[in-house]
N, C-alpha and C positions, 0 to 999 in steps of 0.2 A: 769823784775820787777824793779820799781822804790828806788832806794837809797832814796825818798824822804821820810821823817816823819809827813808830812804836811797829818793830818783824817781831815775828815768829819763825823762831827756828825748828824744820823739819826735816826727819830723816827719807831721802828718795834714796831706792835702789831704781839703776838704771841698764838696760842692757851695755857690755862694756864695748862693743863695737861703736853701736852708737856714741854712746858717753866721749870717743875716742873724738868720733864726727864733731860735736860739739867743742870738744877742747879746739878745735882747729878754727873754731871761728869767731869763739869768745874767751875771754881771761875774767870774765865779772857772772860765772855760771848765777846768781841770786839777782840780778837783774834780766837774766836770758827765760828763767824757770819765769818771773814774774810776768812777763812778758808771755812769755807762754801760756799760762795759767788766765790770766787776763784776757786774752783769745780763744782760750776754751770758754772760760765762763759765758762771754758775750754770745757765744755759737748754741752754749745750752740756753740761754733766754731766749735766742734767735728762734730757734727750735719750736720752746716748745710757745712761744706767741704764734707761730704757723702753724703747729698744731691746735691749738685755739682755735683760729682761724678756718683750718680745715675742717673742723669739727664742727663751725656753728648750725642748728637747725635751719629750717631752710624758711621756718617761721621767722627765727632772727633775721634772717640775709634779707625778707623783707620789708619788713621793720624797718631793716636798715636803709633799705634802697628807699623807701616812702621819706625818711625822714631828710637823707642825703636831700630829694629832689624839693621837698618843702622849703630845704634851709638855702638850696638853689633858689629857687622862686623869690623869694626874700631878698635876699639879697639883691637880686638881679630889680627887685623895686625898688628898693633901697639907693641902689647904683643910679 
């Protein structure tokens, strides 16, 4: 996260029922949206790295597992 203090101000329309919800549990709405915002962003990286994930060939996934079990090995000589 940024040291920087430098916002950007933007305009959200909100449902007003909601909006209402929210009044009730904060008075600092630009640190509540941030917050908010901050936990969607993380959920989309989260995403789409499990989609990645899901998606690797099955060529890769062994790859992976050979090289996993080498650096095993290794180590475990090492140790």
């Amino acid at each position: 996260m940024s040291n920087s203090t430098q916002k950007r101000e933007v305009l959200v329309a909100l449902d007003a029922e909601f909006a209402d919800k929210i009044d009730q549990l904060t008075d600092n709405w630009t640190e509540a949206l941030e917050q908010a915002l901050r936990l969607w962003y993380a959920k989309q990286i989260e995403d789409k790295l499990r989609k990645f994930y899901q998606n690797r060939s099955q060529e890769d996934i062994e790859f992976e597992e050979e090289w996993a079990t080498l650096a095993q090995e290794q180590m475990e000589e090492i140790l």
